[in-house]
mmJSON file of the N, C-alpha and C atoms, coordinates in Angstrom:
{"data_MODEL":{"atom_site":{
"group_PDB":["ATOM","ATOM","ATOM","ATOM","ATOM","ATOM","ATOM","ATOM","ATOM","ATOM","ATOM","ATOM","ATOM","ATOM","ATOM","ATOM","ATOM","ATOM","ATOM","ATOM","ATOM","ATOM","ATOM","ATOM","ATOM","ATOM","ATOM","ATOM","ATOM","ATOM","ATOM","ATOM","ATOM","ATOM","ATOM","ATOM","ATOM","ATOM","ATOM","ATOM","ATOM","ATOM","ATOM","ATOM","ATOM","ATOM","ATOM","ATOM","ATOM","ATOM","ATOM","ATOM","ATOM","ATOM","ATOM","ATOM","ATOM","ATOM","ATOM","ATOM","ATOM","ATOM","ATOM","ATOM","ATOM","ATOM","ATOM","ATOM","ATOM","ATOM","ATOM","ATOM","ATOM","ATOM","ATOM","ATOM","ATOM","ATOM","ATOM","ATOM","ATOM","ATOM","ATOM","ATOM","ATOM","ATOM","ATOM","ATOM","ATOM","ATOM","ATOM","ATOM","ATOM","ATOM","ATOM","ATOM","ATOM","ATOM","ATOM","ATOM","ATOM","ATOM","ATOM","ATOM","ATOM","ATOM","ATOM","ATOM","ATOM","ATOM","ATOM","ATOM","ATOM","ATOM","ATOM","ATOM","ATOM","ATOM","ATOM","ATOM","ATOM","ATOM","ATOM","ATOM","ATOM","ATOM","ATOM","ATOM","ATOM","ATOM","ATOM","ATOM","ATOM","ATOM","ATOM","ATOM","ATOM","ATOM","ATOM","ATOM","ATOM","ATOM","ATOM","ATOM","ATOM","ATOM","ATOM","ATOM","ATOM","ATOM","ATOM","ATOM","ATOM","ATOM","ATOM","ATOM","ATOM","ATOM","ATOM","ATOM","ATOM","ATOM","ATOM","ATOM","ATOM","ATOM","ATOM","ATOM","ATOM","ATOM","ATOM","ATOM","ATOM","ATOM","ATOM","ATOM","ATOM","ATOM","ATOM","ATOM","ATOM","ATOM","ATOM","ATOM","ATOM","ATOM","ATOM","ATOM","ATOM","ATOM","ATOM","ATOM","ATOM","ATOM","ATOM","ATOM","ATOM","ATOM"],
"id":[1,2,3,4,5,6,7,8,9,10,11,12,13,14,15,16,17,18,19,20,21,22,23,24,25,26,27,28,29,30,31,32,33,34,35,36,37,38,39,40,41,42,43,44,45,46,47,48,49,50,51,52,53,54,55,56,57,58,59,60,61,62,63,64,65,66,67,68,69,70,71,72,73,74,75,76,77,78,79,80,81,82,83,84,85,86,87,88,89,90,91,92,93,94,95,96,97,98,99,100,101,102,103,104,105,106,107,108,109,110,111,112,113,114,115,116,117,118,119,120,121,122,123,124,125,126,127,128,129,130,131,132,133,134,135,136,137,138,139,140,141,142,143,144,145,146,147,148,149,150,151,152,153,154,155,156,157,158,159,160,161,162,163,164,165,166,167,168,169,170,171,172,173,174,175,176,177,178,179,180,181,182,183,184,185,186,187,188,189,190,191,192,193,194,195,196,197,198],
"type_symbol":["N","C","C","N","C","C","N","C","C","N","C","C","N","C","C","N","C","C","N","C","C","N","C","C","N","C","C","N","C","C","N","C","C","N","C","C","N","C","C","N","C","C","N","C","C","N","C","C","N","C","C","N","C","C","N","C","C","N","C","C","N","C","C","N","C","C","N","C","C","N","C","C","N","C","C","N","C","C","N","C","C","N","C","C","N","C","C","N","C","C","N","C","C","N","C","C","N","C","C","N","C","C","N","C","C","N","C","C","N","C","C","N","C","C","N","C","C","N","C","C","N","C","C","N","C","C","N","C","C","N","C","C","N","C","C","N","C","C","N","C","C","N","C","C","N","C","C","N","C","C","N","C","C","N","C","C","N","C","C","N","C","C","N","C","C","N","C","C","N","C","C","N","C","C","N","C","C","N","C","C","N","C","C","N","C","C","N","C","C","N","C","C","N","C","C","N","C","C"],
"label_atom_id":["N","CA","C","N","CA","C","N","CA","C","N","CA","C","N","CA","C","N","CA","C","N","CA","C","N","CA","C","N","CA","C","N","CA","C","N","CA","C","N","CA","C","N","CA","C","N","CA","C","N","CA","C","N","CA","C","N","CA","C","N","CA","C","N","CA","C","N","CA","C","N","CA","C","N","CA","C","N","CA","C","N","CA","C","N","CA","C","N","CA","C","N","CA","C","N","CA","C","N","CA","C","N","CA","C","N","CA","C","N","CA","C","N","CA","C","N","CA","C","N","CA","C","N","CA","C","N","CA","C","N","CA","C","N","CA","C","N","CA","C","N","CA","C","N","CA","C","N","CA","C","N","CA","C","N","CA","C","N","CA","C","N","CA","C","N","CA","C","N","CA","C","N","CA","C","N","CA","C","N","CA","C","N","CA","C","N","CA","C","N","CA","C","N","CA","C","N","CA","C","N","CA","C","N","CA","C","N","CA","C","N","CA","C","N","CA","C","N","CA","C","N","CA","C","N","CA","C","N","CA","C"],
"label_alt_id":[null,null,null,null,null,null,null,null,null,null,null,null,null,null,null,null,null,null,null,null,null,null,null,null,null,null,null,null,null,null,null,null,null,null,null,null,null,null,null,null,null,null,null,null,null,null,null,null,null,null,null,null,null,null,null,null,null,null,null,null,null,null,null,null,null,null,null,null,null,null,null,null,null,null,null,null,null,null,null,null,null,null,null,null,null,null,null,null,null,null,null,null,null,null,null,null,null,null,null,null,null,null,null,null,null,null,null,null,null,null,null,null,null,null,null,null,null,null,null,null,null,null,null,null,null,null,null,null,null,null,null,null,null,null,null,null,null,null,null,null,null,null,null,null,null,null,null,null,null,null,null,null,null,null,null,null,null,null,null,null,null,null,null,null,null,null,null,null,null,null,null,null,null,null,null,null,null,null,null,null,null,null,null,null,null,null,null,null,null,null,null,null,null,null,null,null,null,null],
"label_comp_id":["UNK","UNK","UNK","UNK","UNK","UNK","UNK","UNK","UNK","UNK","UNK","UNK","UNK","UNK","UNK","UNK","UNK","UNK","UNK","UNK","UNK","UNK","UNK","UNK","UNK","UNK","UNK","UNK","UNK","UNK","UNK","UNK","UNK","UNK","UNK","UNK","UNK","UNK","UNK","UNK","UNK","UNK","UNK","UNK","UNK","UNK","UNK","UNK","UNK","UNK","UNK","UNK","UNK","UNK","UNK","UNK","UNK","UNK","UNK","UNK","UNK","UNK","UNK","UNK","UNK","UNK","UNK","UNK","UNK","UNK","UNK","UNK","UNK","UNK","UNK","UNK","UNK","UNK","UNK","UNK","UNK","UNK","UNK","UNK","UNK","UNK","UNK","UNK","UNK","UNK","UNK","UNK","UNK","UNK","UNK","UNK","UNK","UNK","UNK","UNK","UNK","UNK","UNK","UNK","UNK","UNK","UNK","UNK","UNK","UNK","UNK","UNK","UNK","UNK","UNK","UNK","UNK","UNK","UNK","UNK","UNK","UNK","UNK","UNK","UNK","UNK","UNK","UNK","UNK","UNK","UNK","UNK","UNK","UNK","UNK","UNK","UNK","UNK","UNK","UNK","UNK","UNK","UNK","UNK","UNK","UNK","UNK","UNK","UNK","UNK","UNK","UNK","UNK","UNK","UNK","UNK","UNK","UNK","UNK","UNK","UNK","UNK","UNK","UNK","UNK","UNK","UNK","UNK","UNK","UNK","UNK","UNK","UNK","UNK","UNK","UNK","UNK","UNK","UNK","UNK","UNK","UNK","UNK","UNK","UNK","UNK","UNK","UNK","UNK","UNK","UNK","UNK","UNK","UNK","UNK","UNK","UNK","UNK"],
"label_asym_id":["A","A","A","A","A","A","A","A","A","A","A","A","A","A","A","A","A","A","A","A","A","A","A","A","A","A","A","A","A","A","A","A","A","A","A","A","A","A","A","A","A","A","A","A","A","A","A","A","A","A","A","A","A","A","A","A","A","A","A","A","A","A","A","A","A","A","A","A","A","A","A","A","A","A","A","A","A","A","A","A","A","A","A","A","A","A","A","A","A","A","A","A","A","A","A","A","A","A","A","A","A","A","A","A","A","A","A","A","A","A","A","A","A","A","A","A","A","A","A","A","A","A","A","A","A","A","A","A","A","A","A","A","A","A","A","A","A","A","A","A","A","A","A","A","A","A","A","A","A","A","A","A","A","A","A","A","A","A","A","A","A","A","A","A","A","A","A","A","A","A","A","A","A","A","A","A","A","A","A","A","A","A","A","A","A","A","A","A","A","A","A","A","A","A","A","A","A","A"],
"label_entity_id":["1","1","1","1","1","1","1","1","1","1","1","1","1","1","1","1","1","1","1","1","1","1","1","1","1","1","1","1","1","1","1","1","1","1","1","1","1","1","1","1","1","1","1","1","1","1","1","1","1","1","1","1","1","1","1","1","1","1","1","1","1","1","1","1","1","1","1","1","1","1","1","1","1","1","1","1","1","1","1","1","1","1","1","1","1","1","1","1","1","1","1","1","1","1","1","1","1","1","1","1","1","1","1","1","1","1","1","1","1","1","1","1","1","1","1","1","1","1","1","1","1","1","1","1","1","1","1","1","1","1","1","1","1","1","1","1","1","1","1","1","1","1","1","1","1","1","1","1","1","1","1","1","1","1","1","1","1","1","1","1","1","1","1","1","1","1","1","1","1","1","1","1","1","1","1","1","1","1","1","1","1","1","1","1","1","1","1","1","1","1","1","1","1","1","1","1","1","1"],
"label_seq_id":[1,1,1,2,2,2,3,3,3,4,4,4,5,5,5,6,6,6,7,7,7,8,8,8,9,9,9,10,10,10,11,11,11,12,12,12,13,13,13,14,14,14,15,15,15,16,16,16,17,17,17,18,18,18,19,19,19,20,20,20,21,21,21,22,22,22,23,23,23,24,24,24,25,25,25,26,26,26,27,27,27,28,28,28,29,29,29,30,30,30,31,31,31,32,32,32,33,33,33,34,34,34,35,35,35,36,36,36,37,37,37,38,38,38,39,39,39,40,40,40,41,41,41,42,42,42,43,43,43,44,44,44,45,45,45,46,46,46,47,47,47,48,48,48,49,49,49,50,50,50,51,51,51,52,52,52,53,53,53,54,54,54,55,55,55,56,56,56,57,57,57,58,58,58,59,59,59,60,60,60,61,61,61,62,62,62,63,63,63,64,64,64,65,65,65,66,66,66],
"pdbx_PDB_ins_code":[null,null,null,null,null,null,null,null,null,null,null,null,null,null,null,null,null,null,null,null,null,null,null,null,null,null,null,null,null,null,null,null,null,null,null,null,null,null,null,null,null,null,null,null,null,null,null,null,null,null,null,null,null,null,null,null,null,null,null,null,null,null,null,null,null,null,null,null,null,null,null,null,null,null,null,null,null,null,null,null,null,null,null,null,null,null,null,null,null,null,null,null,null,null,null,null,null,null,null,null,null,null,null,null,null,null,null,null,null,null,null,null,null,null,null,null,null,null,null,null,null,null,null,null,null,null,null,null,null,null,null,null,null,null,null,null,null,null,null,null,null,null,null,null,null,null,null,null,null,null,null,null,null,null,null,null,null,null,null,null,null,null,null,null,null,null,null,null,null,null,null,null,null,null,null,null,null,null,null,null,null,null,null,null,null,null,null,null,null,null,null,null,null,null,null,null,null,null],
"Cartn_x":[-10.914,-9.748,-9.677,-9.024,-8.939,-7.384,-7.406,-5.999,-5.662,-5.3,-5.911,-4.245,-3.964,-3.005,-3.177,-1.899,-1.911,-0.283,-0.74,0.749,0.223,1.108,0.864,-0.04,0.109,-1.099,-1.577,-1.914,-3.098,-3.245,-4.943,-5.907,-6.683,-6.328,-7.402,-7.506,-8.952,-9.203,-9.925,-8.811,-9.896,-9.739,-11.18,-11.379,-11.443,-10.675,-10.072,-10.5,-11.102,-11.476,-10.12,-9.296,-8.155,-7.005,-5.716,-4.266,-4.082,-3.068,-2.817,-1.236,-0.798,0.804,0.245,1.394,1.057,1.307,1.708,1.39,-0.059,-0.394,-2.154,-2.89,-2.591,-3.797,-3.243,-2.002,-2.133,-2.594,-2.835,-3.558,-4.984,-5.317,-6.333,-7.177,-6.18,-6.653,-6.365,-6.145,-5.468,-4.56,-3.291,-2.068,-1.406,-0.282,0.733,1.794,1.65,3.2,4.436,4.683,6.226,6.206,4.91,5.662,6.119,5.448,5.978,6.291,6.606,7.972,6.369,6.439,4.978,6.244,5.754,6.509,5.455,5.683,5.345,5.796,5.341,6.53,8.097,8.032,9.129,10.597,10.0,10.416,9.655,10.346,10.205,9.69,9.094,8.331,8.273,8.949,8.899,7.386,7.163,5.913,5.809,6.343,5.984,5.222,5.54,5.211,3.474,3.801,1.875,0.724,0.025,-0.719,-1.857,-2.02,-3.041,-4.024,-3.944,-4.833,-4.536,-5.658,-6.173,-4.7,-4.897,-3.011,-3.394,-2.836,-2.569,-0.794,-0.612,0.78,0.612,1.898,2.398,3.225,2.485,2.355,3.469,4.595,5.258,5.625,5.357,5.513,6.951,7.213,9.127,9.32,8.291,7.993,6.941,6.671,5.577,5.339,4.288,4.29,4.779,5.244,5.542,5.564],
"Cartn_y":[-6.023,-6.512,-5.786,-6.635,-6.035,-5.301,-4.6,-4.546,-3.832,-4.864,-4.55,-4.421,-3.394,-2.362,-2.833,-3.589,-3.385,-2.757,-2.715,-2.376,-1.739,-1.162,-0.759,0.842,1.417,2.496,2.222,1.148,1.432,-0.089,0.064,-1.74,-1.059,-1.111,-0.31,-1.635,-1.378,-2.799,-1.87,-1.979,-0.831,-1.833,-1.259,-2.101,-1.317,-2.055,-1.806,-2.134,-1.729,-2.556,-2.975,-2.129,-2.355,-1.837,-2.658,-2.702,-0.981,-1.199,-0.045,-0.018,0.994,1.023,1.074,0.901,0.939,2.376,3.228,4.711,5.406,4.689,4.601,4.653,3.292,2.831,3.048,3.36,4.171,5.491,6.404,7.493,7.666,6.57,6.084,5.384,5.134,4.635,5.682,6.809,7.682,7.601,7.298,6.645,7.559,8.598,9.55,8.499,8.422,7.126,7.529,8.953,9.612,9.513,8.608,8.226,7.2,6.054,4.553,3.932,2.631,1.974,0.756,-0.055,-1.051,-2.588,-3.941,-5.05,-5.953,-6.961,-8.327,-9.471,-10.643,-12.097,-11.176,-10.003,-9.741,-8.992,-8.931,-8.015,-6.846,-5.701,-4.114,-3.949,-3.355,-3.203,-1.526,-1.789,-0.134,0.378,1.669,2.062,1.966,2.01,1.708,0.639,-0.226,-1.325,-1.829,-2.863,-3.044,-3.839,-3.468,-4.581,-5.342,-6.865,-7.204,-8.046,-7.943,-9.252,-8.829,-9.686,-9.532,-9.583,-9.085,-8.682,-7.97,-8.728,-8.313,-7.385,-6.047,-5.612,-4.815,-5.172,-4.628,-2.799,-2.557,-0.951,-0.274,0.05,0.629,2.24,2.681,4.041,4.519,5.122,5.608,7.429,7.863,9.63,9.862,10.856,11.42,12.865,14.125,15.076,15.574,15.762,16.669,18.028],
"Cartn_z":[-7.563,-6.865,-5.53,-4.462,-3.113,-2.833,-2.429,-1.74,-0.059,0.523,1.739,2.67,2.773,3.389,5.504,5.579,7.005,7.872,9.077,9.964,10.976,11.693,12.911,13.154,11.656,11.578,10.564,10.029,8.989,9.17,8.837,8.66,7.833,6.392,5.635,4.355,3.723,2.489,1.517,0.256,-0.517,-1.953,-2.742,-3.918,-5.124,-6.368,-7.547,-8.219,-9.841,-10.92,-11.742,-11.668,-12.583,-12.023,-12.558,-12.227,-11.556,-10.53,-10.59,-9.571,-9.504,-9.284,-7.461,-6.771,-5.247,-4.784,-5.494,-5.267,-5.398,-6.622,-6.557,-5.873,-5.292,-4.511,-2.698,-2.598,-1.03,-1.29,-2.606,-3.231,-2.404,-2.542,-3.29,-1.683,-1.096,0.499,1.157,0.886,1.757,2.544,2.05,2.666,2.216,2.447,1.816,1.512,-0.041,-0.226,0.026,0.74,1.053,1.795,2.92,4.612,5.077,3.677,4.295,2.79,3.766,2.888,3.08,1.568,1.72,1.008,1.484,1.075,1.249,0.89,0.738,0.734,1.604,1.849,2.153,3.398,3.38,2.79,1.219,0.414,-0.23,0.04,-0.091,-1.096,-2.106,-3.352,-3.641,-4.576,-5.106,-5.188,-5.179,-5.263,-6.906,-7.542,-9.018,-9.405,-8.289,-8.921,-8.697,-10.199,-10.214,-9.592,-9.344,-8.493,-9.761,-9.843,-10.813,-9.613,-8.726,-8.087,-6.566,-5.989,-4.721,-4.129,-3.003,-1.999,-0.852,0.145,1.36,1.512,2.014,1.708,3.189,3.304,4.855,4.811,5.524,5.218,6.686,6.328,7.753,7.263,8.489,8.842,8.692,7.875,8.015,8.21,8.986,8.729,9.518,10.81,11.045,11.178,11.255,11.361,12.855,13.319,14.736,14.81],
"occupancy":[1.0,1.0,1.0,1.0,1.0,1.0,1.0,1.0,1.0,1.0,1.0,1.0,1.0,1.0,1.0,1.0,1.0,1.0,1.0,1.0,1.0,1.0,1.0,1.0,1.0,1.0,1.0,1.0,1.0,1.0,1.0,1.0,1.0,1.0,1.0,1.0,1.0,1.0,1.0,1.0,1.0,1.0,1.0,1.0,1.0,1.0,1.0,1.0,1.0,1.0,1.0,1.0,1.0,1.0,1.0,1.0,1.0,1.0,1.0,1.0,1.0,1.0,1.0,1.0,1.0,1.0,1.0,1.0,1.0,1.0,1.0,1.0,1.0,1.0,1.0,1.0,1.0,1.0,1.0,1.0,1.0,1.0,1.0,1.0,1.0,1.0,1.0,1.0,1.0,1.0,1.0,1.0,1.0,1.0,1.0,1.0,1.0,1.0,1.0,1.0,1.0,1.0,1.0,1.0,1.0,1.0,1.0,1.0,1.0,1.0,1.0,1.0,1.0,1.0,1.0,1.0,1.0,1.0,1.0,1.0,1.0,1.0,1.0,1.0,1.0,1.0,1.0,1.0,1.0,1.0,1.0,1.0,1.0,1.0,1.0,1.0,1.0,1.0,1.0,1.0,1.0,1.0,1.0,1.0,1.0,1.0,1.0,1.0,1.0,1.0,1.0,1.0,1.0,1.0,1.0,1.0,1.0,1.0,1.0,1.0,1.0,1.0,1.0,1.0,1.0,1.0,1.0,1.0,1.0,1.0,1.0,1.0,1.0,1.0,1.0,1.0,1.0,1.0,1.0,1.0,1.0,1.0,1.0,1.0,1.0,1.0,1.0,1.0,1.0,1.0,1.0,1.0,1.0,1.0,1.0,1.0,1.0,1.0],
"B_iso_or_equiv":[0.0,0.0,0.0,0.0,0.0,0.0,0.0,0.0,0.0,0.0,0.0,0.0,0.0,0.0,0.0,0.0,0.0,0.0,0.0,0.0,0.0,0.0,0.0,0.0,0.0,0.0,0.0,0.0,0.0,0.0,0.0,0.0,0.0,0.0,0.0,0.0,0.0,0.0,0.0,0.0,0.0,0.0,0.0,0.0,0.0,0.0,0.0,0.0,0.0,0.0,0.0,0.0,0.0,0.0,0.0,0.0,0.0,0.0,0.0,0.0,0.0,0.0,0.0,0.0,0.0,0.0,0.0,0.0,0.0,0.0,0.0,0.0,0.0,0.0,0.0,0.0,0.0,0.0,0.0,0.0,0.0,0.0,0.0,0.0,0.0,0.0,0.0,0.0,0.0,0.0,0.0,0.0,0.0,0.0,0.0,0.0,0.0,0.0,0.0,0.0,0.0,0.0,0.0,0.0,0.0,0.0,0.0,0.0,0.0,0.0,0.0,0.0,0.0,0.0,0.0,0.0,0.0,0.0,0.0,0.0,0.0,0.0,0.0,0.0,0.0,0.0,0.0,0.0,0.0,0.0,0.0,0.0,0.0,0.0,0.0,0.0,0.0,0.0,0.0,0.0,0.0,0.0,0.0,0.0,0.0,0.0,0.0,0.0,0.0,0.0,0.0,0.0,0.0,0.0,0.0,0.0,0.0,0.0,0.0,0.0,0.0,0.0,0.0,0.0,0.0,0.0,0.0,0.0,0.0,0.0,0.0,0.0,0.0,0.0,0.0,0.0,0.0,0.0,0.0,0.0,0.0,0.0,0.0,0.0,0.0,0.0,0.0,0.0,0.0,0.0,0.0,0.0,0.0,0.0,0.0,0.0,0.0,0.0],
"pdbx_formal_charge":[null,null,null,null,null,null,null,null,null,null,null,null,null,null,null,null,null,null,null,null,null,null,null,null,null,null,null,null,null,null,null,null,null,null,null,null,null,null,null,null,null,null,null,null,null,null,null,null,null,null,null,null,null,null,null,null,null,null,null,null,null,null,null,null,null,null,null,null,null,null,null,null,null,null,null,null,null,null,null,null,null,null,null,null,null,null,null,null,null,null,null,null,null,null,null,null,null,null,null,null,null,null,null,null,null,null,null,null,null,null,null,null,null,null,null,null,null,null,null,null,null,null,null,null,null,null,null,null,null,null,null,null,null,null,null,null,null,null,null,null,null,null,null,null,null,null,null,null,null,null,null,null,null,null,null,null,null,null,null,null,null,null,null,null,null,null,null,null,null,null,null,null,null,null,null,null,null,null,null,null,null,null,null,null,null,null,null,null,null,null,null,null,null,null,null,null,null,null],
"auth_seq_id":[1,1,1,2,2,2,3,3,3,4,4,4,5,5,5,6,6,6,7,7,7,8,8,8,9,9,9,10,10,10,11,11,11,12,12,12,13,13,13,14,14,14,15,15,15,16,16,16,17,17,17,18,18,18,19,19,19,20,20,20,21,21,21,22,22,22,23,23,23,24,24,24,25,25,25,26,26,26,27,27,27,28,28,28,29,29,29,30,30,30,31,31,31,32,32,32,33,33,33,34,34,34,35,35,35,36,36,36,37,37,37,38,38,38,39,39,39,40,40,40,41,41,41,42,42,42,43,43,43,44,44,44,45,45,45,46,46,46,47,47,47,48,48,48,49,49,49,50,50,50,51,51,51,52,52,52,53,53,53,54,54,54,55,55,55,56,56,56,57,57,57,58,58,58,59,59,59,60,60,60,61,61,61,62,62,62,63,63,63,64,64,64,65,65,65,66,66,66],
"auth_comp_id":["UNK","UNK","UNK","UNK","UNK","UNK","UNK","UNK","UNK","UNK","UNK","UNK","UNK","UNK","UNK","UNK","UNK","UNK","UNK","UNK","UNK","UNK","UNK","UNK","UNK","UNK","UNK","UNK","UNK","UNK","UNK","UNK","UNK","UNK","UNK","UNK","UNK","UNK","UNK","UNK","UNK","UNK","UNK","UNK","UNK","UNK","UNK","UNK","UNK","UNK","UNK","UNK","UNK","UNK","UNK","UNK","UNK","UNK","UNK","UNK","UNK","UNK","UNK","UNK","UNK","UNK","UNK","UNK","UNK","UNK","UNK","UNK","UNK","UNK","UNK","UNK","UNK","UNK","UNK","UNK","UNK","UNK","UNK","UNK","UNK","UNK","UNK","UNK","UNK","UNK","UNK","UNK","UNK","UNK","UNK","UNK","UNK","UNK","UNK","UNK","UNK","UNK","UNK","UNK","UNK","UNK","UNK","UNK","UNK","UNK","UNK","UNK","UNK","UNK","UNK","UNK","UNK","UNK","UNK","UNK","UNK","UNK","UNK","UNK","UNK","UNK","UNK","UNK","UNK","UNK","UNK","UNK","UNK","UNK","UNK","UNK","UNK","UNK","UNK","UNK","UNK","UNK","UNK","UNK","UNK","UNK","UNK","UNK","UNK","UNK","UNK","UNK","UNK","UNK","UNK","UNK","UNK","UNK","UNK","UNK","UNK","UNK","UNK","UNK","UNK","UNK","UNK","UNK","UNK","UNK","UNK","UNK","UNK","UNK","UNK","UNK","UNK","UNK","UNK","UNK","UNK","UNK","UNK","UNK","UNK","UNK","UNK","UNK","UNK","UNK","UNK","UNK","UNK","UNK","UNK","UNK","UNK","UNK"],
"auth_asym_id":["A","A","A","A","A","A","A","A","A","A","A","A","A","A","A","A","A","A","A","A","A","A","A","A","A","A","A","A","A","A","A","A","A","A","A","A","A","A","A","A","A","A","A","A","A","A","A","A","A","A","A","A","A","A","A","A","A","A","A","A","A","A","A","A","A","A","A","A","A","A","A","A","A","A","A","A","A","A","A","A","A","A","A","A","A","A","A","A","A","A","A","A","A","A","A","A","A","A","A","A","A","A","A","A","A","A","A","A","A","A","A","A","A","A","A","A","A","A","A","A","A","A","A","A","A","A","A","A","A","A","A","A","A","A","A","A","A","A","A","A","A","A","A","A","A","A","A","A","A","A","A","A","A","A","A","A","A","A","A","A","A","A","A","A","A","A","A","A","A","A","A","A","A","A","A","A","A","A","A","A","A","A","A","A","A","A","A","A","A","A","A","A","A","A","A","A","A","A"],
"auth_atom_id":["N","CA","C","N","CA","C","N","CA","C","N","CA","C","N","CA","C","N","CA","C","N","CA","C","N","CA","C","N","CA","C","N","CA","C","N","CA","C","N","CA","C","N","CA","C","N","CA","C","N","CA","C","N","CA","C","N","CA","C","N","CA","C","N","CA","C","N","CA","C","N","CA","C","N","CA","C","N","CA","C","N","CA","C","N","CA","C","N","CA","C","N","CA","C","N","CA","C","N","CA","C","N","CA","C","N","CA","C","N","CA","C","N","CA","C","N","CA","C","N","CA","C","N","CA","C","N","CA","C","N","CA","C","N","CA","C","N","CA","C","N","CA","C","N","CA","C","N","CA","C","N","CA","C","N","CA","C","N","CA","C","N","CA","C","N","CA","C","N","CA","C","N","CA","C","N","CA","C","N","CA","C","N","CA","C","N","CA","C","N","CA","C","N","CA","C","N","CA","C","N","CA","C","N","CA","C","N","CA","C","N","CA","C","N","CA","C","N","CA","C","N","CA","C","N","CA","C","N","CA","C"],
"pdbx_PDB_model_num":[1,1,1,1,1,1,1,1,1,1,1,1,1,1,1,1,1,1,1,1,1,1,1,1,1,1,1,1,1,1,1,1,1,1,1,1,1,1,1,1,1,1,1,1,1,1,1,1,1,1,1,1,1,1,1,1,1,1,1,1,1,1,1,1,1,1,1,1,1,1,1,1,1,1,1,1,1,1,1,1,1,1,1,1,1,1,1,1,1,1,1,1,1,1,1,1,1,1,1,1,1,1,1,1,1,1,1,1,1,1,1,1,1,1,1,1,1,1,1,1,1,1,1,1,1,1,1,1,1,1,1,1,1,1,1,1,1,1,1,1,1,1,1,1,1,1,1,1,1,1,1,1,1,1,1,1,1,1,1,1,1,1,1,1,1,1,1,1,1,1,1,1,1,1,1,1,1,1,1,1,1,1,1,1,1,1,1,1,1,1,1,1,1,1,1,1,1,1]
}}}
């Protein structure tokens, strides 16, 4: 499975054999899930929640280091 993470700092496509929560797999892309807020068709998606299938998810920045 694909899951391919975009926004204004990240264009990243990373691949999965199996389900996994969206804390995972920004884990997992090297995404810190305590900096951004990730949604889909517009609505926000808890990081709990599971991914089973190919997905495009919009990845925004809410935190940077200074």
């Amino acid at each position: 499975m694909q899951i391919h993470f975009v926004g204004r700092d990240h264009d990243t496509t990373v691949d999965f054999e199996q389900s996994l929560s969206i804390r995972e797999a920004l884990t997992k892309a090297k995404i810190q899930p305590s900096t951004v807020i990730v949604s889909f068709e517009e609505n926000i998606l808890p990081h709990s929640t599971i991914i089973k299938s190919d997905v495009t998810l919009n990845v925004i920045t809410v935190s940077s280091g200074g």
